[in-house]
DRENDO-1510 file (C-alpha; in Angstrom, 1 decimal, always signed):
<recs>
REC; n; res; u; v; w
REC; 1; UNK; +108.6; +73.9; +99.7 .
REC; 2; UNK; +106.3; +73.2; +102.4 .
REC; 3; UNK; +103.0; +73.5; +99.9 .
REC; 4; UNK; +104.5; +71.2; +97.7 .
REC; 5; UNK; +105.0; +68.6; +100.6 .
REC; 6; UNK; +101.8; +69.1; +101.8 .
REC; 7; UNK; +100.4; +68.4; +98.3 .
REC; 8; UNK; +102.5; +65.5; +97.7 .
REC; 9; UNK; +101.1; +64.0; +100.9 .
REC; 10; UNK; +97.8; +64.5; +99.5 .
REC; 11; UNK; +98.1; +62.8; +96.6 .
REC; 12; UNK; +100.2; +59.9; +98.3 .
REC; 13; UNK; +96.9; +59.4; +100.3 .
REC; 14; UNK; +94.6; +59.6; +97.9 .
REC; 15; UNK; +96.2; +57.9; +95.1 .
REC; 16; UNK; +98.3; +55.1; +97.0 .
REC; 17; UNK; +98.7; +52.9; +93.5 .
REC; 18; UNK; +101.2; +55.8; +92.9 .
REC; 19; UNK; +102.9; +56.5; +95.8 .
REC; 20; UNK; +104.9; +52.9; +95.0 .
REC; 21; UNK; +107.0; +54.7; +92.4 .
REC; 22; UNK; +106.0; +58.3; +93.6 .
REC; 23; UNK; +109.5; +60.5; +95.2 .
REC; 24; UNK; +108.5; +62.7; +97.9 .
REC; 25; UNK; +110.5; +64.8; +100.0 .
REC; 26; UNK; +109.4; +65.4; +103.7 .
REC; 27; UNK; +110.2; +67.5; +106.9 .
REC; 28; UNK; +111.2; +64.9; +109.3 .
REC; 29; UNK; +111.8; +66.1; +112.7 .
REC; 30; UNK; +115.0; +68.1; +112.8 .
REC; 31; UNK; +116.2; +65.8; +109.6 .
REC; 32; UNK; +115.3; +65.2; +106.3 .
REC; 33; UNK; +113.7; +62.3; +104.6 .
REC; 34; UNK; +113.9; +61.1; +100.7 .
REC; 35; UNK; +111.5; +58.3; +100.1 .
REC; 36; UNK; +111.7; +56.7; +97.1 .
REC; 37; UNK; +109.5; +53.9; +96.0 .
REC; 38; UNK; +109.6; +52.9; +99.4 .
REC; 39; UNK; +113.1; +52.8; +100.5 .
REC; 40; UNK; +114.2; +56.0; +102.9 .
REC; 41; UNK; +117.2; +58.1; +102.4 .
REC; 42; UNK; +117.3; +60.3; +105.3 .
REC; 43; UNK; +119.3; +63.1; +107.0 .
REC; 44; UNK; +119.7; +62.5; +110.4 .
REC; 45; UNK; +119.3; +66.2; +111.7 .
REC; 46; UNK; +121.5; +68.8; +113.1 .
REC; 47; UNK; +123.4; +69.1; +116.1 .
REC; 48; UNK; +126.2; +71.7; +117.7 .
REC; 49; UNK; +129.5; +72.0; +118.4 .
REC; 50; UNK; +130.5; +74.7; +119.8 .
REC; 51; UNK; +133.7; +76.8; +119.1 .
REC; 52; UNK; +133.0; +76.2; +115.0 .
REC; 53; UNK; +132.3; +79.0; +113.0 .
REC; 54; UNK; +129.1; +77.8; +112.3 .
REC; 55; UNK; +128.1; +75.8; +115.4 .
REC; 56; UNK; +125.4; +73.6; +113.7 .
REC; 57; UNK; +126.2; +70.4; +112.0 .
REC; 58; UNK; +124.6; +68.4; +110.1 .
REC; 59; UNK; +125.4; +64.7; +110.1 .
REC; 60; UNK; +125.7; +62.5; +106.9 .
REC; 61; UNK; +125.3; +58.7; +107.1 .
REC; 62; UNK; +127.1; +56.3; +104.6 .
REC; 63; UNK; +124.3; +53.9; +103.0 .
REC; 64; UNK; +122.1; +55.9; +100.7 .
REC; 65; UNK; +123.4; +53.9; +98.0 .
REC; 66; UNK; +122.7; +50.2; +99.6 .
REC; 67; UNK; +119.5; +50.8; +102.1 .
REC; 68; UNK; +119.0; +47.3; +103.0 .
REC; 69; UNK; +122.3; +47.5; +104.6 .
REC; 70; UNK; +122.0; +51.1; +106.1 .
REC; 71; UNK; +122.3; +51.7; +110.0 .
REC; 72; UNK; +121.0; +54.8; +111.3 .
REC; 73; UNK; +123.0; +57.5; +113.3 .
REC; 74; UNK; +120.7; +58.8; +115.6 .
REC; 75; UNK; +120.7; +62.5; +117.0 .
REC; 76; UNK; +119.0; +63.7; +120.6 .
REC; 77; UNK; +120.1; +67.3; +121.2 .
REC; 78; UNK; +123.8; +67.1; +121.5 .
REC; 79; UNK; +124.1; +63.2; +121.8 .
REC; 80; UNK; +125.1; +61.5; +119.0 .
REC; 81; UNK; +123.7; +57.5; +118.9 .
REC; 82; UNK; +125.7; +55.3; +115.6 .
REC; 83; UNK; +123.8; +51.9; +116.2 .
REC; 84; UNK; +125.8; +48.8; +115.1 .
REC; 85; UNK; +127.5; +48.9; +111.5 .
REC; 86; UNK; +126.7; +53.2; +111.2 .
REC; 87; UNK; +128.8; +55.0; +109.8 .
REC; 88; UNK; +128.6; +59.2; +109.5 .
REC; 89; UNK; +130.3; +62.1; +108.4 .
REC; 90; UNK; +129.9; +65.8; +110.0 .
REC; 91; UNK; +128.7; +68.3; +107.6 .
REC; 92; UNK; +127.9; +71.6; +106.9 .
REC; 93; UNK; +124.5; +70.6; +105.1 .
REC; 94; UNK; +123.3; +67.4; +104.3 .
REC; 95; UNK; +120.5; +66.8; +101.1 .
REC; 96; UNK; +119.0; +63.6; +101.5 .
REC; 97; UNK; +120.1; +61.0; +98.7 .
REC; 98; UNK; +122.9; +63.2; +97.5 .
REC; 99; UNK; +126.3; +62.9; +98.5 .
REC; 100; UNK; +129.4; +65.7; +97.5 .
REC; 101; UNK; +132.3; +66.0; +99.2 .
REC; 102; UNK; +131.9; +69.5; +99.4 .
REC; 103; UNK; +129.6; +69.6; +102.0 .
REC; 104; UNK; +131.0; +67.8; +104.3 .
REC; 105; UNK; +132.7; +69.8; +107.1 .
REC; 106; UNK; +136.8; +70.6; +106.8 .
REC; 107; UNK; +137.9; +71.4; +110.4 .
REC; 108; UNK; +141.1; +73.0; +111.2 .
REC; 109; UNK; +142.2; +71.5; +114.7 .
REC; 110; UNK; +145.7; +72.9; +115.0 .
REC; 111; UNK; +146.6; +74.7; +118.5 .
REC; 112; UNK; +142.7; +73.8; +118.9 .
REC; 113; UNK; +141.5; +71.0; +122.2 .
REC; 114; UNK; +138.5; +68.7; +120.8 .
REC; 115; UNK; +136.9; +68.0; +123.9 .
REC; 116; UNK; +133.2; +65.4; +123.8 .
REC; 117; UNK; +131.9; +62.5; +125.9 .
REC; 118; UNK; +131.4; +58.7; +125.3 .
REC; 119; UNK; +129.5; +56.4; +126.9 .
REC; 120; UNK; +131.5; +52.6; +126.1 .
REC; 121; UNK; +129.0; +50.7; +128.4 .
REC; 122; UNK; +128.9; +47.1; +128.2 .
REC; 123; UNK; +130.9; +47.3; +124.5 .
REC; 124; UNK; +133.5; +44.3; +125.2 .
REC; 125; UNK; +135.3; +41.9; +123.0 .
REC; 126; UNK; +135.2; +42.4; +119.9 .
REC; 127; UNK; +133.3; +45.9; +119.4 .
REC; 128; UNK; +134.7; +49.1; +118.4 .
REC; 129; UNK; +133.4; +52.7; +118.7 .
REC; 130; UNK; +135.5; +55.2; +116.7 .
REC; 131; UNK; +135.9; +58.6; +116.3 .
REC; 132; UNK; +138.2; +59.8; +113.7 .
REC; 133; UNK; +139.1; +62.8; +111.1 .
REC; 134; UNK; +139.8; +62.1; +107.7 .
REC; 135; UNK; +140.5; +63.9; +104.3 .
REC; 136; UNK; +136.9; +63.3; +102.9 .
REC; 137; UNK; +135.9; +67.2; +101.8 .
REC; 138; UNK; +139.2; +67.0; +100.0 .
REC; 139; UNK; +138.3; +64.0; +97.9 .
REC; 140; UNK; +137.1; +63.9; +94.7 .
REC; 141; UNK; +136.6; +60.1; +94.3 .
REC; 142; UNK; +133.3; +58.8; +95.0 .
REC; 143; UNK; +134.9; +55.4; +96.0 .
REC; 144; UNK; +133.1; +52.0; +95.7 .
REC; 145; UNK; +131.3; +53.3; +98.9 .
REC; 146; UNK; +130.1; +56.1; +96.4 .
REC; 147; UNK; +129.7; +58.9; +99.3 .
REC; 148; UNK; +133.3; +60.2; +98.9 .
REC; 149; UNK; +134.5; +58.0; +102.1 .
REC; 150; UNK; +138.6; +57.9; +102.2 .
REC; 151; UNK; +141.1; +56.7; +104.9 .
REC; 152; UNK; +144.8; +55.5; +105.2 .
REC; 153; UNK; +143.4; +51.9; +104.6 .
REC; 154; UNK; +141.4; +52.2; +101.4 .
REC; 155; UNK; +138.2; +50.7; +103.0 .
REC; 156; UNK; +136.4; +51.9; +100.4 .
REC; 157; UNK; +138.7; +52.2; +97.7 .
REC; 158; UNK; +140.5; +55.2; +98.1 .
REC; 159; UNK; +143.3; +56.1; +100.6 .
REC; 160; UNK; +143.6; +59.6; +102.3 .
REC; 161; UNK; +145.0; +61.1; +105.5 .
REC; 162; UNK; +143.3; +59.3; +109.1 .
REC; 163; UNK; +143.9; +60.5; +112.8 .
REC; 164; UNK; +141.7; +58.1; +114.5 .
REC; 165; UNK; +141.3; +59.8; +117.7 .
REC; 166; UNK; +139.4; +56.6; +118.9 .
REC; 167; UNK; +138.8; +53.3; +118.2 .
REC; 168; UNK; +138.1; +51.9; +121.7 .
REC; 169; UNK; +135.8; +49.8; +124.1 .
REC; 170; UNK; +135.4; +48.9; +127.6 .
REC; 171; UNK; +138.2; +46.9; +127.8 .
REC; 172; UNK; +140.7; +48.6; +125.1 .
REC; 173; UNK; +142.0; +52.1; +123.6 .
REC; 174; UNK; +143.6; +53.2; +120.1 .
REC; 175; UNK; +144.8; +56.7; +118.8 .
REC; 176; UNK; +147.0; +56.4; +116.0 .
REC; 177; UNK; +148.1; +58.8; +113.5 .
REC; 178; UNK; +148.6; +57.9; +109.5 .
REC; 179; UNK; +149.6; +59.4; +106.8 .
REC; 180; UNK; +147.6; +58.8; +103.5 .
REC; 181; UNK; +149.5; +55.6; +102.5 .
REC; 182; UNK; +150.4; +54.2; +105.9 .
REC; 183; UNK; +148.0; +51.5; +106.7 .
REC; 184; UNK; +149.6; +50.5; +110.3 .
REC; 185; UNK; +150.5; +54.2; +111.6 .
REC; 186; UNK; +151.6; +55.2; +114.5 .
REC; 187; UNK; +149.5; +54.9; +118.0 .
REC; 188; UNK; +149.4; +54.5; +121.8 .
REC; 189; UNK; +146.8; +53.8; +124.6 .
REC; 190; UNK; +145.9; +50.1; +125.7 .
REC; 191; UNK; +145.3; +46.7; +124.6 .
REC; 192; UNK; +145.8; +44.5; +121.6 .
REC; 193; UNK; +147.9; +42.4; +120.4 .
REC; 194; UNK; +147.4; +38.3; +118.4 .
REC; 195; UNK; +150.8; +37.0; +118.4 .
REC; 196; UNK; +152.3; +40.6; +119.3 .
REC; 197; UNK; +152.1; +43.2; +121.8 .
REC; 198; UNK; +150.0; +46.2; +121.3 .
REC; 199; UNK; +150.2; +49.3; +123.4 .
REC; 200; UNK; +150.8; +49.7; +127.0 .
REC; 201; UNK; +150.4; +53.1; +127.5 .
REC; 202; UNK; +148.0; +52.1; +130.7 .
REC; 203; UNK; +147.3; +49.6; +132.8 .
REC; 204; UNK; +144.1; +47.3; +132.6 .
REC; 205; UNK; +144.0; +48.5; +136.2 .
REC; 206; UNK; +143.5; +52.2; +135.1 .
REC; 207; UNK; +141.3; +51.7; +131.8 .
REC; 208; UNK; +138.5; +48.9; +132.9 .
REC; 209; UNK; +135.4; +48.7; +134.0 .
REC; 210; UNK; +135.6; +49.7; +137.6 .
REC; 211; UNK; +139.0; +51.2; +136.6 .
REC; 212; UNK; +141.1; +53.0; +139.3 .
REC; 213; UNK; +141.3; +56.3; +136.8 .
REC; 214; UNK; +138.6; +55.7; +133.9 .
REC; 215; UNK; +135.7; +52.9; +134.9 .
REC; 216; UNK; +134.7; +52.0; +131.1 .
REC; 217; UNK; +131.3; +51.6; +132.9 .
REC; 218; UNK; +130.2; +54.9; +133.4 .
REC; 219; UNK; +130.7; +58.0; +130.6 .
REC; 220; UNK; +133.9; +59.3; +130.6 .
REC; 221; UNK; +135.7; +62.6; +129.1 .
REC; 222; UNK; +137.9; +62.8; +126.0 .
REC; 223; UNK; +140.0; +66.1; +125.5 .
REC; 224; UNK; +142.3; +65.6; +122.7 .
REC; 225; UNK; +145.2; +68.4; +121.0 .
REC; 226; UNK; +147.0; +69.4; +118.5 .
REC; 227; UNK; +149.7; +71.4; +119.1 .
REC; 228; UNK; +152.5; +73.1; +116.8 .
REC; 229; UNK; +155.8; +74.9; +116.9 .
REC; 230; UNK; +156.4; +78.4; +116.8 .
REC; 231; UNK; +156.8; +77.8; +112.8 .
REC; 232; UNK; +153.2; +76.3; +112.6 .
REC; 233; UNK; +154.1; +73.0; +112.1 .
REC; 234; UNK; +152.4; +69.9; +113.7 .
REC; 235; UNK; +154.5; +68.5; +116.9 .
REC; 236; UNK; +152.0; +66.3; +118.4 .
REC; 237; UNK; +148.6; +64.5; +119.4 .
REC; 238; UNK; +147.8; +64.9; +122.6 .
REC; 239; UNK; +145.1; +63.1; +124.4 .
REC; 240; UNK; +143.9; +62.9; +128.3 .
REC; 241; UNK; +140.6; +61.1; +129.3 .
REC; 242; UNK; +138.9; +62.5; +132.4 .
REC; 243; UNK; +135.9; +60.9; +134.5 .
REC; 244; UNK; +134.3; +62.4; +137.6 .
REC; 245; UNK; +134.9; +61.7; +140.6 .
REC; 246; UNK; +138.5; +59.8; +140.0 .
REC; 247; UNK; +141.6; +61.1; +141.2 .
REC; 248; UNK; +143.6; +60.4; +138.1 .
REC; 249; UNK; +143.2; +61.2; +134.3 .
REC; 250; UNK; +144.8; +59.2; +131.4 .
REC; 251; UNK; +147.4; +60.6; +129.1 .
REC; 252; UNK; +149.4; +60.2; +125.8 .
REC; 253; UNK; +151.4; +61.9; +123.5 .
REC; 254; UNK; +152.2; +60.9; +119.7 .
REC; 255; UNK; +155.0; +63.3; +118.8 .
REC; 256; UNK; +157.4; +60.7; +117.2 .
REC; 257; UNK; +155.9; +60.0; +113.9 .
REC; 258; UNK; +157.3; +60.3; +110.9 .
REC; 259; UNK; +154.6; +62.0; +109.0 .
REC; 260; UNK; +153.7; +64.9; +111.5 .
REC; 261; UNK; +153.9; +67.2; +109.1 .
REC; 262; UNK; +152.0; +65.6; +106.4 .
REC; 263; UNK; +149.2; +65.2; +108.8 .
REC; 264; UNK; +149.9; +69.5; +110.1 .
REC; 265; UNK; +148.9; +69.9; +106.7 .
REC; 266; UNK; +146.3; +67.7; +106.5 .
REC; 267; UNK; +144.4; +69.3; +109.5 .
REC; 268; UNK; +145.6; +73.0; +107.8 .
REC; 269; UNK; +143.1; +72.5; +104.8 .
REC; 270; UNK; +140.8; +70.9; +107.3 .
REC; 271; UNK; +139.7; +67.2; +107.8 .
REC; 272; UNK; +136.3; +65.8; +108.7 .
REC; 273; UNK; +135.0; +64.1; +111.7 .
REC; 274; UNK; +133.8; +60.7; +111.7 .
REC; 275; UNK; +131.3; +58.5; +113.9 .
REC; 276; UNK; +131.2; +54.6; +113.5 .
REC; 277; UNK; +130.4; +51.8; +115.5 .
REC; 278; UNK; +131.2; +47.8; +114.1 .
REC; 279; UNK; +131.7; +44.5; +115.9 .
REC; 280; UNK; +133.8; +41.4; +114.7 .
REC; 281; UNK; +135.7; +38.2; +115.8 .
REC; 282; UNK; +139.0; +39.7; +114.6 .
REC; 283; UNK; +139.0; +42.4; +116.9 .
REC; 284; UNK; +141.9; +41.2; +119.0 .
REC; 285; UNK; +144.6; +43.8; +117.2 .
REC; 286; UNK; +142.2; +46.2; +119.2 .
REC; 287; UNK; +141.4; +44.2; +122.5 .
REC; 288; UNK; +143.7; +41.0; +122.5 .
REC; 289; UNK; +145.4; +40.0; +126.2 .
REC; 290; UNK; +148.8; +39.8; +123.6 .
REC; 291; UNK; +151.5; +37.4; +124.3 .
REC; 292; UNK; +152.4; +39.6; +127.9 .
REC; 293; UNK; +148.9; +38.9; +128.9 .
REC; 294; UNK; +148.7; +42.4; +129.9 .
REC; 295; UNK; +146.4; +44.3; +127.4 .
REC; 296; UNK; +143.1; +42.9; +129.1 .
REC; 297; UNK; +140.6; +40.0; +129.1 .
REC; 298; UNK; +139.5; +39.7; +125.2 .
REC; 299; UNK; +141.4; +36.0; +124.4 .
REC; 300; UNK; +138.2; +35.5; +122.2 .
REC; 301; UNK; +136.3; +38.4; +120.6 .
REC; 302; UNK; +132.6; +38.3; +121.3 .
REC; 303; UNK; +131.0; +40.4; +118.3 .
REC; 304; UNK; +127.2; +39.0; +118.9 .
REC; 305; UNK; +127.2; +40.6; +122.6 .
REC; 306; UNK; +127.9; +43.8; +121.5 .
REC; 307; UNK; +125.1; +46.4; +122.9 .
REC; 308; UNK; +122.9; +47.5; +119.4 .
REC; 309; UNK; +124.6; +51.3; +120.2 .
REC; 310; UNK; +127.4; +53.5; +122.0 .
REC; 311; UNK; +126.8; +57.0; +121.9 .
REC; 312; UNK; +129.1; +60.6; +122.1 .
REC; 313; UNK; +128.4; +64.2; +122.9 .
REC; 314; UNK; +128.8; +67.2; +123.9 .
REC; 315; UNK; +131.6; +68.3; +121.1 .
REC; 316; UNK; +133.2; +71.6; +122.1 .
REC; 317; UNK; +136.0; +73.1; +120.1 .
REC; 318; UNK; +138.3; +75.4; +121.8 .
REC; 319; UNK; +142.2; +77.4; +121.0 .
REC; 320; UNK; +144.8; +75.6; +123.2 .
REC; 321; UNK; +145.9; +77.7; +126.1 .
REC; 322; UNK; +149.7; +77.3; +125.5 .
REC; 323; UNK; +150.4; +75.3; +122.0 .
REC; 324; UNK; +154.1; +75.9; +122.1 .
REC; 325; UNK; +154.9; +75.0; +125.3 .
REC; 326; UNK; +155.9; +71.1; +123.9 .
REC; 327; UNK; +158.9; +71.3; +121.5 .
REC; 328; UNK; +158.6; +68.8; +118.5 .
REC; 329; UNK; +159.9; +64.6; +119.3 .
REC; 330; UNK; +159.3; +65.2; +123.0 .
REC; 331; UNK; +158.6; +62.2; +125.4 .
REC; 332; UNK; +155.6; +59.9; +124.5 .
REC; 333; UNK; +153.2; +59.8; +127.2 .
REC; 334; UNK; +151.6; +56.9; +128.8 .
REC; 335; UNK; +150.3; +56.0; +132.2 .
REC; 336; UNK; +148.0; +57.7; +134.8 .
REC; 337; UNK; +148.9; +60.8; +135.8 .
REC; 338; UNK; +147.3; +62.6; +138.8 .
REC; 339; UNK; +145.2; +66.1; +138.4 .
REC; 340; UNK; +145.7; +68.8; +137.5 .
REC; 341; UNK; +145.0; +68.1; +133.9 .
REC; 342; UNK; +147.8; +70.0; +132.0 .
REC; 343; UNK; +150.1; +67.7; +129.9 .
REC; 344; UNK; +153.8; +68.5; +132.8 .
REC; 345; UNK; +156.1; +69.9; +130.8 .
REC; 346; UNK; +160.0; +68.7; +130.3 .
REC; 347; UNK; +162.8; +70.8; +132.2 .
REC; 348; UNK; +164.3; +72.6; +130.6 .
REC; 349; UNK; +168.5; +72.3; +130.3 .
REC; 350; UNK; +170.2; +75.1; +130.9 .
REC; 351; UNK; +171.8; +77.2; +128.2 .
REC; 352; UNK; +175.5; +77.2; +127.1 .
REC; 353; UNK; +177.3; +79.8; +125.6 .
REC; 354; UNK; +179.8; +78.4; +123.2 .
REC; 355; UNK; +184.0; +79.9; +124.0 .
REC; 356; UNK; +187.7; +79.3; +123.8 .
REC; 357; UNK; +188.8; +78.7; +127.1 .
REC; 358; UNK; +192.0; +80.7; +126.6 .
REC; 359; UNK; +195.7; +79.9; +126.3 .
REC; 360; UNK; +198.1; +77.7; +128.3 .
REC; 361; UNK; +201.7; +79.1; +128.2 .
REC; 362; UNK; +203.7; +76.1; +127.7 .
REC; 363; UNK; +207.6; +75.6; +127.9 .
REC; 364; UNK; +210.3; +75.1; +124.5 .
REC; 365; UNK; +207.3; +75.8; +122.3 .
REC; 366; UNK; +207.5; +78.2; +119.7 .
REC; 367; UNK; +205.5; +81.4; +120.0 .
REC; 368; UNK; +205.1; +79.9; +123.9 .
REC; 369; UNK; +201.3; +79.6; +123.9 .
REC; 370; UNK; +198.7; +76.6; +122.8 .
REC; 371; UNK; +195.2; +77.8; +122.2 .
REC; 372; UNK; +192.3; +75.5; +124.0 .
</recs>
């Protein structure tokens, strides 16, 4: 393959008249480039994540089909870069120009933490970094995106299974579970809300720049879980958010929805991760103050001062220590809670054994005795 790049290259230089409408395939870096008549179609690279079967990933951007409007995704060792209006998907191989479903990675994340870092510097009003899983290797429909892209609101044509485990910036937090047809779902965390009240799972005091337990500021950590009962079934996402240096950690638990065990099975046959990073002036279901003024300072959303990129890493993978330990419709969680890390556990009530209290010997009735 290499000879046949190197002679491509050659006659690219020497015959540039060609090259125009000449396709060439080249080693780029760790990635992969697909230039054809000029335009690029390129894979990104690979990076790890550790605890996979296969630790490498590839990464997949959306775009291949419309380059004008294609925003790159950019990888440095473990650090993942989506500049503004990028979208990716995680893979297990990635051929420039070509997308299949098939090769996009289907992880399995019951009893299993997802632990990686963002950096949400400076992305206020009106922006949105997400991280998400989806039903993509599942999906046969190349949708109007034409790259096989699926979620519970039919962006692209086609709806499918979504945990978005974050849609967030430095002034607001989503995680919300749907099922493939439920367009609002289920979530918690902080901030929103245009003529209604989003979540207040935290305080603006907690989750701010220069926040008491996560400063928005400065990179923080996101551990989230899936745990199931002893039958295997889904009971619950569980998130905390962790920074250095600050004496409490941020935590909630979705274990009240309806389609838990849609979603179990969803994650069962594996979903895929997602990366994207967008801006608008409609953001405020994300970042609005809300009528209680209590979800944060976004009364106006601010798309144009959004930085040109956020950036995650460090993905790790690893088997929860106790996945049972949280019985299925427990407590929702919300607020700050100080270190240690674990999710506290409810009390348990004691146990009853069912009996007949015996029988009462009562006076001019028949047979003398009344059973209690």
């Amino acid at each position: 393959m290499h000879t046949q790049q190197s002679r491509s290259n050659v006659v690219c230089f020497a015959l540039r008249l060609f090259c125009a409408v000449l396709s060439v395939d080249l080693a780029v870096g760790d990635g992969h480039l697909r230039s054809l008549g000029g335009a690029k179609q390129y894979c990104p690279g690979n990076f790890s994540i550790k605890g996979l079967p296969d630790p490498q990933v590839s990464l997949i951007p959306t775009g291949w089909t419309d380059l004008a409007g294609m925003q790159e995704v950019k990888i440095d060792g473990n650090k993942l870069t989506p500049h503004m209006d990028a979208r990716a998907y995680f893979a297990q191989q990635c051929n420039a120009g070509e997308y299949n479903n098939e090769d996009y990675l289907a992880v399995n994340l019951l009893d299993k933490t997802l632990r990686y870092t963002v950096d949400l510097a400076n992305t206020g009003c009106g922006c949105n970094v997400a991280f998400y899983l989806v039903s993509m290797h599942q999906n046969k429909l190349k949708s109007t995106c034409k790259d096989y892209y699926c979620d519970a609101n039919s962006v692209c044509g086609v709806p499918c299974a979504e945990i978005d485990i974050m849609e967030a910036n430095e002034h607001a937090w989503h995680s919300t579970l749907h099922t493939q047809f439920d367009h609002s779902g289920m979530g918690g965390g902080l901030g929103g809300g245009d003529g209604w009240t989003g979540p207040r799972d935290w305080s603006v005091e907690q989750y701010s720049p220069g926040g008491s337990c996560i400063d928005t500021k400065l990179p923080f950590e996101v551990a989230v879980s899936f745990p199931t009962s002893s039958e295997g079934i889904l009971t619950a996402l569980e998130l905390n958010l962790s920074q250095t240096g600050k004496p409490c950690d941020l935590k909630l638990r979705l274990s009240e929805y309806a389609g838990l065990a849609d979603l179990g099975e969803a994650l069962r046959h594996g979903m895929t991760p997602v990366v994207s990073y967008w801006a608008s002036d409609k953001m405020l279901w994300l970042d609005g103050a809300g009528p209680d003024n209590k979800g944060g300072p976004c009364h106006t959303d601010k798309p144009a001062s959004c930085p040109t990129v956020a950036s995650m890493s460090n993905f790790t993978i690893e088997d929860m220590a106790h996945p049972h330990d949280v019985p299925a419709g427990g407590s929702e969680g919300g607020g700050g809670h100080e270190n240690p890390k674990d999710f506290e556990q409810p009390t348990a009530s004691p146990t009853v054994q069912a009996s007949c209290p015996g029988t009462l010997d009562v006076n001019g009735v028949n047979g003398g005795g009344i059973q209690l």
